[in-house]
DOGUDREN-501975 format. One record per residue: residue number from 1; y, x, z of N, C-alpha, C in turn. Coordinates in nm, 2 decimals, always signed. Last residue first. Example, Ala and Ser with C-alpha at 12.3 -4.5 7.8 and 13.67 -1.06 7.14 Angstrom:
node num->2	n.yy->-0.22	n.xx->+1.28	n.zz->+0.71	ca.yy->-0.11	ca.xx->+1.37	ca.zz->+0.71	c.yy->+0.00	c.xx->+1.29	c.zz->+0.79
node num->1	n.yy->-0.57	n.xx->+1.32	n.zz->+0.78	ca.yy->-0.45	ca.xx->+1.23	ca.zz->+0.78	c.yy->-0.33	c.xx->+1.32	c.zz->+0.78
END
This chain:
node num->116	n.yy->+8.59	n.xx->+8.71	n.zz->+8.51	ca.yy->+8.65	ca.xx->+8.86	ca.zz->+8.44	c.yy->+8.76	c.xx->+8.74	c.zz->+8.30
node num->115	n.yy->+8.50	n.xx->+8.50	n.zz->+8.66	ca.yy->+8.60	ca.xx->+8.56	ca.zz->+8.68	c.yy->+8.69	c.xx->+8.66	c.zz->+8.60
node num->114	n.yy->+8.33	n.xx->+8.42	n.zz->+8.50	ca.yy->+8.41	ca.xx->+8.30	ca.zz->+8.53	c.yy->+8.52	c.xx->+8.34	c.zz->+8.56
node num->113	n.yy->+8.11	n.xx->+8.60	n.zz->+8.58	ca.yy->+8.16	ca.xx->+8.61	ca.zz->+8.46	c.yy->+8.30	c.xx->+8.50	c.zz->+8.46
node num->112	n.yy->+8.01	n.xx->+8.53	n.zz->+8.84	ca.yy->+8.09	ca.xx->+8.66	ca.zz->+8.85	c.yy->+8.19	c.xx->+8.64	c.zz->+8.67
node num->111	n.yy->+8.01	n.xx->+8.14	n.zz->+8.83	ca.yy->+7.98	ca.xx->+8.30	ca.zz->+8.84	c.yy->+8.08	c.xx->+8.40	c.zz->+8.81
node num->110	n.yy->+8.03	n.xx->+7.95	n.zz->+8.46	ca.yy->+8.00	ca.xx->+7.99	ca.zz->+8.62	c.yy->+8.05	c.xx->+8.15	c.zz->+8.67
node num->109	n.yy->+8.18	n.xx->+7.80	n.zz->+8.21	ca.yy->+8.16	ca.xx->+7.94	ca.zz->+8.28	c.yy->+8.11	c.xx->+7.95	c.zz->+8.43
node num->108	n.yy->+8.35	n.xx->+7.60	n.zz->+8.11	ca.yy->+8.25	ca.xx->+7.60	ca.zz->+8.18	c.yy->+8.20	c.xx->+7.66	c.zz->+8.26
node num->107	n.yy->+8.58	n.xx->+7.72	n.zz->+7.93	ca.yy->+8.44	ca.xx->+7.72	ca.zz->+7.87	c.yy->+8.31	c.xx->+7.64	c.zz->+7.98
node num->106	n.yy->+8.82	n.xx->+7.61	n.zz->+8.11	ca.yy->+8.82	ca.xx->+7.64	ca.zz->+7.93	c.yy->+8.70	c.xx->+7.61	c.zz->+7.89
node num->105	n.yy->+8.76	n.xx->+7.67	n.zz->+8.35	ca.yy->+8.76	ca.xx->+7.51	ca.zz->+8.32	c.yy->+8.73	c.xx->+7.54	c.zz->+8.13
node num->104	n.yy->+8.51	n.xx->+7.84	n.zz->+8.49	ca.yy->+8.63	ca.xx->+7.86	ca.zz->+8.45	c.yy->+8.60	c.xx->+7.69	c.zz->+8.34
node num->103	n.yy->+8.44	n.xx->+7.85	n.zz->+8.88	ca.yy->+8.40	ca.xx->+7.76	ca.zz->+8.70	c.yy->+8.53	c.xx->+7.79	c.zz->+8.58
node num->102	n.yy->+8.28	n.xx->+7.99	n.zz->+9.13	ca.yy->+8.42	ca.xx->+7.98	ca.zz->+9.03	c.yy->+8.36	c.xx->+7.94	c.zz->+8.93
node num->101	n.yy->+8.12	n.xx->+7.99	n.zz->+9.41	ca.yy->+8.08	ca.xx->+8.00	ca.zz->+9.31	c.yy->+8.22	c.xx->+7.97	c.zz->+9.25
node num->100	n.yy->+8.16	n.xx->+8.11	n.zz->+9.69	ca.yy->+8.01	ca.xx->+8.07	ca.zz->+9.65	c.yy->+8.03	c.xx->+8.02	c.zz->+9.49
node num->99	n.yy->+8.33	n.xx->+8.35	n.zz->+9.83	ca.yy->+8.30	ca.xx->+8.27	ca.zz->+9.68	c.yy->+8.21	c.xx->+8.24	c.zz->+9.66
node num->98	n.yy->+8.46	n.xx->+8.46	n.zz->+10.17	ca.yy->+8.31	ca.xx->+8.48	ca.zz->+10.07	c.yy->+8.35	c.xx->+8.33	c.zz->+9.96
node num->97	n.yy->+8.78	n.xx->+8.67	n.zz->+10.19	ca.yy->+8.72	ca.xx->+8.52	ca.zz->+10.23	c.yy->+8.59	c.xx->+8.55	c.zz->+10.12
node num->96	n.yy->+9.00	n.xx->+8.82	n.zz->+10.33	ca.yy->+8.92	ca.xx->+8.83	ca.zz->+10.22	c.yy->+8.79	c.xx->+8.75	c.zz->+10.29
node num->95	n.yy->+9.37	n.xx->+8.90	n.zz->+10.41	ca.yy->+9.21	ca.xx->+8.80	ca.zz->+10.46	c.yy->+9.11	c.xx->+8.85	c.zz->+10.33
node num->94	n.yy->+9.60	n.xx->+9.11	n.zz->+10.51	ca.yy->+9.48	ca.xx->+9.05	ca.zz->+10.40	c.yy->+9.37	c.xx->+8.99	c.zz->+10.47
node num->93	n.yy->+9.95	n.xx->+9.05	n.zz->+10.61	ca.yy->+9.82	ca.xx->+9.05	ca.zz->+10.64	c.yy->+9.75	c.xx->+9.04	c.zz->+10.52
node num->92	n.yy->+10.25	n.xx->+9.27	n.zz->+10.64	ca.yy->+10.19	ca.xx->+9.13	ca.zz->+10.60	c.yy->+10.04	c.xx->+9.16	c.zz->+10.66
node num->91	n.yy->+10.49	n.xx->+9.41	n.zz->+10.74	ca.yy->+10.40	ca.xx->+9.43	ca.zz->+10.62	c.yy->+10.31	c.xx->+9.36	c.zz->+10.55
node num->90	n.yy->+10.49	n.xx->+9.30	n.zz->+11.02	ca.yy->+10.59	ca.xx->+9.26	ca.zz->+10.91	c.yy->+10.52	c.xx->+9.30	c.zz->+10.76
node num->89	n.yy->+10.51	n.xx->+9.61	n.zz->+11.19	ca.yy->+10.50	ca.xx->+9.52	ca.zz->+11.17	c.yy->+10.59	c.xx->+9.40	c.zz->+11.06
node num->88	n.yy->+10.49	n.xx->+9.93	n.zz->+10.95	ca.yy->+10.57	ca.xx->+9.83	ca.zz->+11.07	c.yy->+10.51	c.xx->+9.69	c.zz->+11.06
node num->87	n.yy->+10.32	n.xx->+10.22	n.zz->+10.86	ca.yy->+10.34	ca.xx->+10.08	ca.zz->+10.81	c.yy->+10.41	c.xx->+10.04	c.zz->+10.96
node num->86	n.yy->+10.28	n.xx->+10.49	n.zz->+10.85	ca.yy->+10.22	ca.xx->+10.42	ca.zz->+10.96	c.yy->+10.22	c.xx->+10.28	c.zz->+10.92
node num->85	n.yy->+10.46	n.xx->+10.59	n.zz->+10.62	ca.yy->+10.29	ca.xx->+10.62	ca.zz->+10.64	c.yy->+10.23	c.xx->+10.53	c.zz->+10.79
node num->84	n.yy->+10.60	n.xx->+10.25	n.zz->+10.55	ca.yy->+10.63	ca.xx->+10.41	ca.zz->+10.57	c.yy->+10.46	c.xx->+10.44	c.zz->+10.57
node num->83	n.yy->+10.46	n.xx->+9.99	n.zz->+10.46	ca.yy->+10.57	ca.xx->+10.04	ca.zz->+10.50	c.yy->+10.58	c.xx->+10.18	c.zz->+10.55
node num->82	n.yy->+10.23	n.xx->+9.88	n.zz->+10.27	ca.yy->+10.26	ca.xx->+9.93	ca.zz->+10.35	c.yy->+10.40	c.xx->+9.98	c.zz->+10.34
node num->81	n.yy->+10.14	n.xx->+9.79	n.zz->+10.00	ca.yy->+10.24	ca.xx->+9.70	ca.zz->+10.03	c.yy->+10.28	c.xx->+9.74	c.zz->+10.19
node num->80	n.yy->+10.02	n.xx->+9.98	n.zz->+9.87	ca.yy->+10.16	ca.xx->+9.99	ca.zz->+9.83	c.yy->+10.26	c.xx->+9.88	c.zz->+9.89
node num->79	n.yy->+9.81	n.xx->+10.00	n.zz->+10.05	ca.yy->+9.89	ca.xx->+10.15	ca.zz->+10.02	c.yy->+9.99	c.xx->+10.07	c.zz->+9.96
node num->78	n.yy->+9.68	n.xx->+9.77	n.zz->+10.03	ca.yy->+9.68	ca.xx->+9.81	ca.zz->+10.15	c.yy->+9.80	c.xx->+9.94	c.zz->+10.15
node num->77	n.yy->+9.66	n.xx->+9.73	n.zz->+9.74	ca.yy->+9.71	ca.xx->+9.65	ca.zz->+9.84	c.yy->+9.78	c.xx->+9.72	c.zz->+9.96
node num->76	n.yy->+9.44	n.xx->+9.94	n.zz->+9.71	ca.yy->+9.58	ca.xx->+9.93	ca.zz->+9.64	c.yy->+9.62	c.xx->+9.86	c.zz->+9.74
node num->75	n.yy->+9.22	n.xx->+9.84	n.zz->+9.91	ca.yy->+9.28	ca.xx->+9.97	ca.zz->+9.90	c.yy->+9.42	c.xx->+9.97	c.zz->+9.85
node num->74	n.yy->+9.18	n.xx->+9.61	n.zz->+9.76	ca.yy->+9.25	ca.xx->+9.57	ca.zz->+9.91	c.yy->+9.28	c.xx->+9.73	c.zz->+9.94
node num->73	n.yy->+9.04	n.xx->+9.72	n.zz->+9.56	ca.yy->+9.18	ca.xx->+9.67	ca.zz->+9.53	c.yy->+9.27	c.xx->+9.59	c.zz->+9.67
node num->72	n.yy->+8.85	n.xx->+9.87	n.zz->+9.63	ca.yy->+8.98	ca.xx->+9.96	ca.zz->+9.56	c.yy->+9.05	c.xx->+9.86	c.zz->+9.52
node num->71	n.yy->+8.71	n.xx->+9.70	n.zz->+9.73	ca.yy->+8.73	ca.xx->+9.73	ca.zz->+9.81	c.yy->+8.85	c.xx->+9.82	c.zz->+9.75
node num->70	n.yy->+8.60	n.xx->+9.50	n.zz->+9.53	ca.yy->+8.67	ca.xx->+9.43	ca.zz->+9.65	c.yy->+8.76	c.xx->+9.56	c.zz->+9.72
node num->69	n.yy->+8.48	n.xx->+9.54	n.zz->+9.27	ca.yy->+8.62	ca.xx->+9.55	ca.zz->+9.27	c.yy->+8.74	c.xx->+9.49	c.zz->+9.43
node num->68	n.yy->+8.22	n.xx->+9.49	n.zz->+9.29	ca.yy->+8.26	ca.xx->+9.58	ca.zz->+9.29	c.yy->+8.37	c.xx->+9.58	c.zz->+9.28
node num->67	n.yy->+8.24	n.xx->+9.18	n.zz->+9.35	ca.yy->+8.23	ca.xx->+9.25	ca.zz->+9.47	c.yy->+8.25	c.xx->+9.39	c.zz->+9.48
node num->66	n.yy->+8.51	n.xx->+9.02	n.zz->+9.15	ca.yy->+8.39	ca.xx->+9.04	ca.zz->+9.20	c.yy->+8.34	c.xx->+9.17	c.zz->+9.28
node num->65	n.yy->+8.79	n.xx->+8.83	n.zz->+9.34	ca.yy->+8.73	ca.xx->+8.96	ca.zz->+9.22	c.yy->+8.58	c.xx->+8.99	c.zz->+9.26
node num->64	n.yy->+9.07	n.xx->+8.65	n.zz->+9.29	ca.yy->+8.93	ca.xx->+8.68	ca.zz->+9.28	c.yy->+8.90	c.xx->+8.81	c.zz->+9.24
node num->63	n.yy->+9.39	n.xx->+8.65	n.zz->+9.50	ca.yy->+9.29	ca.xx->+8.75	ca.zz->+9.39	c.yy->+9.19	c.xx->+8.73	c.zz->+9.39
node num->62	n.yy->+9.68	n.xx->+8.54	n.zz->+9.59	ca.yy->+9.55	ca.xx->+8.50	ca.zz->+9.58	c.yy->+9.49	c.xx->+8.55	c.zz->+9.48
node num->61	n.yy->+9.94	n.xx->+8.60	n.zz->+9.79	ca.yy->+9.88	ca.xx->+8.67	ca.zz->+9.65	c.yy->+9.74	c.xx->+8.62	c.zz->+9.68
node num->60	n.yy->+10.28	n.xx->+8.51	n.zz->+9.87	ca.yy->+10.12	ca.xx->+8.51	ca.zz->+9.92	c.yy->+10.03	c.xx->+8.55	c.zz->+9.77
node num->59	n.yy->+10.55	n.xx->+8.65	n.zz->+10.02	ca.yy->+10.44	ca.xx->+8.65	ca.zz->+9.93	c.yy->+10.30	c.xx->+8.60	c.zz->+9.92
node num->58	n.yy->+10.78	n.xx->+8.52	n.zz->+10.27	ca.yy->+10.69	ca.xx->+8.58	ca.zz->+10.22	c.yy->+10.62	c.xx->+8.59	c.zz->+10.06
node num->57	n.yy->+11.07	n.xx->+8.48	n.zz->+10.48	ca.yy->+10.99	ca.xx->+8.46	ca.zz->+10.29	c.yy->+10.90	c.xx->+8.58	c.zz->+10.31
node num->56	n.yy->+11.02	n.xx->+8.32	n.zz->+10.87	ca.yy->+11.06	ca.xx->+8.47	ca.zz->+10.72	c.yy->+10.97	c.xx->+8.44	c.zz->+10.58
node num->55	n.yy->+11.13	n.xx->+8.12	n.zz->+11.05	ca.yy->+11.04	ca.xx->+8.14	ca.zz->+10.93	c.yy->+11.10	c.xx->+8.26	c.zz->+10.84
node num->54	n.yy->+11.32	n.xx->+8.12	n.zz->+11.19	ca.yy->+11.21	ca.xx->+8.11	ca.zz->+11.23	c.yy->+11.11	c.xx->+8.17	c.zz->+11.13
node num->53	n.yy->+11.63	n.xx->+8.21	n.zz->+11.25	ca.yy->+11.57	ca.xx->+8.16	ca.zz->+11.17	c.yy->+11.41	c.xx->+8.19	c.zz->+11.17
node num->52	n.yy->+11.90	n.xx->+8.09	n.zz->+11.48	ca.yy->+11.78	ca.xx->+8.18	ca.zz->+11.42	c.yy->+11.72	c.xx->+8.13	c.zz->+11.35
node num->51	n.yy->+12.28	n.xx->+8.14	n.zz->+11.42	ca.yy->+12.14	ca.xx->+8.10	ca.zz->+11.41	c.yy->+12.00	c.xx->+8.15	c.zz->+11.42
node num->50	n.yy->+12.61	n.xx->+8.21	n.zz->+11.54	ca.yy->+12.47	ca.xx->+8.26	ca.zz->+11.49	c.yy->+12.37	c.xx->+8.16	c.zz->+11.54
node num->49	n.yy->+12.88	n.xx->+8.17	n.zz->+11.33	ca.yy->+12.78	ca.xx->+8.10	ca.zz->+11.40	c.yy->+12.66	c.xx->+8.15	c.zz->+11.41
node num->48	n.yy->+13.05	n.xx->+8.24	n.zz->+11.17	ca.yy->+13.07	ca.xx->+8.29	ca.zz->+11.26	c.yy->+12.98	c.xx->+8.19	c.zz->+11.38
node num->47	n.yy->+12.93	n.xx->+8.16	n.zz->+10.93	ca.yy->+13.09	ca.xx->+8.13	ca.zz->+10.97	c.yy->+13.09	c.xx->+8.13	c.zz->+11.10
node num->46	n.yy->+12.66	n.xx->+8.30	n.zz->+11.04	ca.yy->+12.67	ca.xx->+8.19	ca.zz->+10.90	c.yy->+12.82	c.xx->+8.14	c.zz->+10.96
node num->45	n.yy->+12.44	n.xx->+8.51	n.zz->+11.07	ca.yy->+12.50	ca.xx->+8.47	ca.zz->+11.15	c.yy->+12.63	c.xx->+8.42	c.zz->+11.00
node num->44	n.yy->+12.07	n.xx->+8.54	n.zz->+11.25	ca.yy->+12.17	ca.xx->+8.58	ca.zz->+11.15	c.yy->+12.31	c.xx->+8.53	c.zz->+11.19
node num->43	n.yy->+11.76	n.xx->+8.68	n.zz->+11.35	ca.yy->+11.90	ca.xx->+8.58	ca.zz->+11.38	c.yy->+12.06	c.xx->+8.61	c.zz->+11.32
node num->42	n.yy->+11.46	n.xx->+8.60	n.zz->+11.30	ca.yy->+11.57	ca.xx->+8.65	ca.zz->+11.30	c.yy->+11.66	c.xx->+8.62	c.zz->+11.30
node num->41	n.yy->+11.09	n.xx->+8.55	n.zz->+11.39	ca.yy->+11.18	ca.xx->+8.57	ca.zz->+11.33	c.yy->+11.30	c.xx->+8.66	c.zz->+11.35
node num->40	n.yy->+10.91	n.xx->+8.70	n.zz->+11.45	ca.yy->+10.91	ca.xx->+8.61	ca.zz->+11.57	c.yy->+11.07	c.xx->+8.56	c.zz->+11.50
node num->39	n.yy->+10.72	n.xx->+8.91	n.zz->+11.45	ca.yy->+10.84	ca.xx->+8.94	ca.zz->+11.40	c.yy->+10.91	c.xx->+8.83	c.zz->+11.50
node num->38	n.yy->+10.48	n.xx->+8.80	n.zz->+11.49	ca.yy->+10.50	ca.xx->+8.87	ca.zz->+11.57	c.yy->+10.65	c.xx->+8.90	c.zz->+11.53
node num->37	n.yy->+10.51	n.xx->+8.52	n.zz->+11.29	ca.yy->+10.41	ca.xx->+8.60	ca.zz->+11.36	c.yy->+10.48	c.xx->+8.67	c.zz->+11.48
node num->36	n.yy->+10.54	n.xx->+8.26	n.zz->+11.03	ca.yy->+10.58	ca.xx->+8.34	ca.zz->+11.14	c.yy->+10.48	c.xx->+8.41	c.zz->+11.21
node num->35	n.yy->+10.66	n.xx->+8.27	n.zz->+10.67	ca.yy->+10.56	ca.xx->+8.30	ca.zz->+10.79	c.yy->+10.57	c.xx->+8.34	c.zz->+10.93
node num->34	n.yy->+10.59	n.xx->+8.15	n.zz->+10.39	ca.yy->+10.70	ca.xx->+8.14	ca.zz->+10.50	c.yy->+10.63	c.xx->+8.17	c.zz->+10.60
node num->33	n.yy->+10.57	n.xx->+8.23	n.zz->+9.98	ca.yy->+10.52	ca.xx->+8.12	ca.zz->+10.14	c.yy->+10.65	c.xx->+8.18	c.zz->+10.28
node num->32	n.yy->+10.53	n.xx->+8.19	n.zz->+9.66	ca.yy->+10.61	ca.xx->+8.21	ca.zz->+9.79	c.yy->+10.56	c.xx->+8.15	c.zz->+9.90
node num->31	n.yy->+10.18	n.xx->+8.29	n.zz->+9.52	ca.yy->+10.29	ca.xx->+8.16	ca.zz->+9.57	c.yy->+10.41	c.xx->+8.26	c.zz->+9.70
node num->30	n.yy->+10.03	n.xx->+8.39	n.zz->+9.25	ca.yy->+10.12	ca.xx->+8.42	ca.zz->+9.32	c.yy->+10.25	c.xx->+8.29	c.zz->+9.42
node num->29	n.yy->+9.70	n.xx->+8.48	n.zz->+9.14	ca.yy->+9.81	ca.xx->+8.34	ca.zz->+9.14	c.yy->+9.87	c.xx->+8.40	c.zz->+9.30
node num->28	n.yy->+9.58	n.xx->+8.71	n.zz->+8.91	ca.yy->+9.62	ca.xx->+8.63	ca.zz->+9.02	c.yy->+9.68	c.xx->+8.56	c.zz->+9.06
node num->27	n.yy->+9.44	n.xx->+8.90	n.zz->+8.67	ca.yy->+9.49	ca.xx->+8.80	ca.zz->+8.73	c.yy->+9.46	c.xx->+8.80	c.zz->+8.89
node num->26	n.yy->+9.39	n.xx->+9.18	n.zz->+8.65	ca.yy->+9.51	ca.xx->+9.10	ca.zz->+8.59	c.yy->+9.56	c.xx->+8.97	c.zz->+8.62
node num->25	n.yy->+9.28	n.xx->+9.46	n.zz->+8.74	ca.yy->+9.28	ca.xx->+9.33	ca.zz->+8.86	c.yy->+9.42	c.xx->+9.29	c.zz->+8.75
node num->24	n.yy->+9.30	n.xx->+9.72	n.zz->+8.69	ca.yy->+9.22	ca.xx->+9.63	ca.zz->+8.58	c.yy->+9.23	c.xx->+9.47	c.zz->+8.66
node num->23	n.yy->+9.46	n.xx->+9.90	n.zz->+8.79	ca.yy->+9.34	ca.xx->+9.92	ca.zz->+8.85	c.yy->+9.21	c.xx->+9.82	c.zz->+8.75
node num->22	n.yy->+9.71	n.xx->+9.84	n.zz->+8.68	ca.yy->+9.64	ca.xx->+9.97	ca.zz->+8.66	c.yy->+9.50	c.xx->+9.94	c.zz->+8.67
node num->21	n.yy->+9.77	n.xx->+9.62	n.zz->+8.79	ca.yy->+9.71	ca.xx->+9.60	ca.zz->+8.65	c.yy->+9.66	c.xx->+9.70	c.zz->+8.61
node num->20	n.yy->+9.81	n.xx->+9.70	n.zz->+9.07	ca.yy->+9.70	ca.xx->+9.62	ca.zz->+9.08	c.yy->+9.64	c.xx->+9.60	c.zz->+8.94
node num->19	n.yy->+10.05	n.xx->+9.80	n.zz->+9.08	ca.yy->+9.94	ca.xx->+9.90	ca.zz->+9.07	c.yy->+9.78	c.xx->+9.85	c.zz->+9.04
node num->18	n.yy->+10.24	n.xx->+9.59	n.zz->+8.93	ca.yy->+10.19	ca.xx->+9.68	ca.zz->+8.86	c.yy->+10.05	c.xx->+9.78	c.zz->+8.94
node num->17	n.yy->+10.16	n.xx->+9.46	n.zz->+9.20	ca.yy->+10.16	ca.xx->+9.37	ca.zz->+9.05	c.yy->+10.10	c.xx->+9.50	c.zz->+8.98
node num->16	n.yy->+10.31	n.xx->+9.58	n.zz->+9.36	ca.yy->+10.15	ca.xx->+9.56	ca.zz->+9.34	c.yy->+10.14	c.xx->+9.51	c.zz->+9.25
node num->15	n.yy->+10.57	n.xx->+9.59	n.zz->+9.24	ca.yy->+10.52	ca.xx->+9.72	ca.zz->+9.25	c.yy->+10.35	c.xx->+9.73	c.zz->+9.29
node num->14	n.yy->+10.65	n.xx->+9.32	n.zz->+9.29	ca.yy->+10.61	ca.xx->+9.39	ca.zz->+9.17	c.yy->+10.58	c.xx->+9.53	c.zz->+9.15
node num->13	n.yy->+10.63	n.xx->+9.30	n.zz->+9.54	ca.yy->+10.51	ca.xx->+9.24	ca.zz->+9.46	c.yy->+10.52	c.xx->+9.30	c.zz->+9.35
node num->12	n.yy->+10.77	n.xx->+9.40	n.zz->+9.77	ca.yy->+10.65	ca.xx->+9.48	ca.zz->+9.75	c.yy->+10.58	c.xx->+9.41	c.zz->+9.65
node num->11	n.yy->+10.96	n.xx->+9.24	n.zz->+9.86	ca.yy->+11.03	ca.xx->+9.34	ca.zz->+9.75	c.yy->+10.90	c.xx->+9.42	c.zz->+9.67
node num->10	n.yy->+10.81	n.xx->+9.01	n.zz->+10.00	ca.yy->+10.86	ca.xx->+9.03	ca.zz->+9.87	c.yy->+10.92	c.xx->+9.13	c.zz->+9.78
node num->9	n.yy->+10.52	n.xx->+9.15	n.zz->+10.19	ca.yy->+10.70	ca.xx->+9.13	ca.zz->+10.19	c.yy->+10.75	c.xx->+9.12	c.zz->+9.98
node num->8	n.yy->+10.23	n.xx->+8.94	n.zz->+10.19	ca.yy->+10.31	ca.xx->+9.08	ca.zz->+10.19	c.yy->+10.45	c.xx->+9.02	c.zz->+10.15
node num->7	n.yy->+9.95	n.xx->+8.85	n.zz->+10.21	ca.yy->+10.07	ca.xx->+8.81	ca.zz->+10.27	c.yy->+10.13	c.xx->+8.91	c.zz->+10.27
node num->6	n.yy->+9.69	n.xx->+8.78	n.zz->+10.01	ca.yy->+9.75	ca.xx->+8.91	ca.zz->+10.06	c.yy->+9.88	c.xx->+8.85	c.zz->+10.11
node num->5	n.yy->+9.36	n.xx->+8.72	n.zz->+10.04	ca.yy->+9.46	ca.xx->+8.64	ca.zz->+10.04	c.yy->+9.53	c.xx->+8.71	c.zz->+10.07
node num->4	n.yy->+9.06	n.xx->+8.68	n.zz->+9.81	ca.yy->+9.19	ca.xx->+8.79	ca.zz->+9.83	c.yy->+9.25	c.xx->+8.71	c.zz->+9.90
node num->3	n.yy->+8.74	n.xx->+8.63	n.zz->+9.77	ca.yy->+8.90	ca.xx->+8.58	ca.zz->+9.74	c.yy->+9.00	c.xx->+8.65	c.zz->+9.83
node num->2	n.yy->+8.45	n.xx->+8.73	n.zz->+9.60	ca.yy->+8.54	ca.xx->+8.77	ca.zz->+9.73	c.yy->+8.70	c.xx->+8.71	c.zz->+9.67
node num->1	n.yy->+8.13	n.xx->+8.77	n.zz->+9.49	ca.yy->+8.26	ca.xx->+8.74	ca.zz->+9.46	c.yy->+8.34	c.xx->+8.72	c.zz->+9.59
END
């Protein structure tokens, strides 16, 4: 079992959403988040005042899934939450972290099954 963590631009979620329900990947828990990196933020400009703004909105997408389903769904990921065929900085990042074990609270459930 493997935990997803996908940092992508918000216009790109419901278009992973959907490719990701294709694929059979239904759940996941979706938080806004704020990120800085190499963008390094941006500078706007509010009654004729410009500011910067440090922190860019983000997506953060947390996905279990068990180990046959790691690699065609950081694949989806990776294709729809890209930017052109090269992608630009900004597109976000995937971590994918090791699951020593998930309990589903309803039944108890351990294990790979805990997850489906």
């Amino acid at each position: 079992m493997k935990l997803i963590l996908a940092v992508i631009q918000p216009p790109k979620l419901e278009p992973l959403r959907e490719a990701l329900d294709r694929l059979g990947v239904t759940r996941m828990t979706i938080c806004d988040s704020q990120g800085y990196a190499r963008q390094r933020g941006r500078s706007a400009m509010y009654r004729g005042h410009e500011y910067k703004t440090h922190l860019l909105r983000k997506v953060t997408l947390e996905i279990v899934v068990n180990d046959d389903f790691l690699e065609r769904t950081v694949d989806a990921i990776v294709e729809v939450a890209r930017t052109g065929p090269e992608g630009t900085i900004g597109d976000g990042k995937i971590f994918v972290l090791p699951m020593d074990d998930v309990v589903d609270i309803s039944n108890a459930g351990h294990g790979p099954q805990a997850v489906n």
